[in-house]
C-alpha positions in Angstrom: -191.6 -146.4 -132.1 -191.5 -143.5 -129.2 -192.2 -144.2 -125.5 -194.6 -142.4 -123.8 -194.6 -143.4 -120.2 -192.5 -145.8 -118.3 -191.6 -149.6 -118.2 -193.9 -150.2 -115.5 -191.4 -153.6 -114.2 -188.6 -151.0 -114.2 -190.7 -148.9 -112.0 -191.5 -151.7 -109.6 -187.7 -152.4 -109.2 -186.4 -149.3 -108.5 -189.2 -148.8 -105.7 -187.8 -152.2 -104.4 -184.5 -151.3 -104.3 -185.4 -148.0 -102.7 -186.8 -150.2 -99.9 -184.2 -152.5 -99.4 -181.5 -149.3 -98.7 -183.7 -147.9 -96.4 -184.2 -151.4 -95.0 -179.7 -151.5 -95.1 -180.1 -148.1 -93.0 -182.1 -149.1 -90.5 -179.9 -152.4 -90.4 -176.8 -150.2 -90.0 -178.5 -147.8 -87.2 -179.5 -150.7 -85.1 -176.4 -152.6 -85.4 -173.9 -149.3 -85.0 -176.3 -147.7 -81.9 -174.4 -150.5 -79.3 -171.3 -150.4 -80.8 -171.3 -146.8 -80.1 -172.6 -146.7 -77.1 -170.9 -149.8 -75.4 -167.5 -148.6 -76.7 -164.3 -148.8 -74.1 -163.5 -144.8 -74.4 -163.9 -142.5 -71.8 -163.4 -138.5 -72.0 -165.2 -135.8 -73.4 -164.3 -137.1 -77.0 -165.8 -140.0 -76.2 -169.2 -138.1 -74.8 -169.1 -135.6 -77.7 -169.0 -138.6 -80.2 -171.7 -140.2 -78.6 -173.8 -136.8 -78.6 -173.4 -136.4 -81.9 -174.0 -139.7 -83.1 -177.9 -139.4 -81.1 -178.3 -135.8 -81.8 -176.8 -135.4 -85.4 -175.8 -138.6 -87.2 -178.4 -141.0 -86.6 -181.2 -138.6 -87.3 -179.7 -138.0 -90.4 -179.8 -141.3 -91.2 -183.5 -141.9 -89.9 -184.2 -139.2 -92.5 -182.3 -140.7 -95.2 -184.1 -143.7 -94.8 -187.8 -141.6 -94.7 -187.0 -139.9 -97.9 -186.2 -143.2 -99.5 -189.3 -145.2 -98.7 -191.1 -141.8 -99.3 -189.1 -142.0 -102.6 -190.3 -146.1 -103.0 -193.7 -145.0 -101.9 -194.2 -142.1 -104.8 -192.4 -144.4 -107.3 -195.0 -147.4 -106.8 -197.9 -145.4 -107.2 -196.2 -143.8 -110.3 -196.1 -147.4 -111.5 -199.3 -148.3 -111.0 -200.4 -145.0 -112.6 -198.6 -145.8 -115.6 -199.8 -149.7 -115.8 -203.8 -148.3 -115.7 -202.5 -146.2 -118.5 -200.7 -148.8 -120.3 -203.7 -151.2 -119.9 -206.4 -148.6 -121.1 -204.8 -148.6 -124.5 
């Protein structure tokens, strides 16, 4: 028998899984921001590192975590597409 389609329950759990990363990002960002900031270091290394990580690296990661529930968001409706399908037959 040939598939046509997707396993709407597969679906569902990789748009779940997609939210619980960018969930783990926004985790990590929130718990890394004070250890950054707060750090004993002083010096421009220290003020470079701390530039970057508010001008470069966690923006990055803010965006990382937009494309995956953007990801979760186009795989739901995918499954939900393919369960109206599934339950027209």
């Amino acid at each position: 028998m040939n598939m046509l389609g997707a396993a709407v329950e597969e679906l569902w759990s990789l748009a779940s899984r997609l939210r619980a990363k960018r969930d783990a990002i926004d985790a990590m960002i929130a718990e890394m921001t004070p250890l950054i900031e707060g750090i004993e270091w002083k010096g421009a290394d220290r003020d470079r590192f701390v530039d970057e990580w508010h001008t470069i690296h966690r923006p990055s990661l803010f965006r990382l975590a937009t494309d995956l529930i953007d990801g979760a968001v186009e795989v739901g409706q995918a499954a939900e597409r393919q369960a109206q399908a599934s339950s027209a037959d």
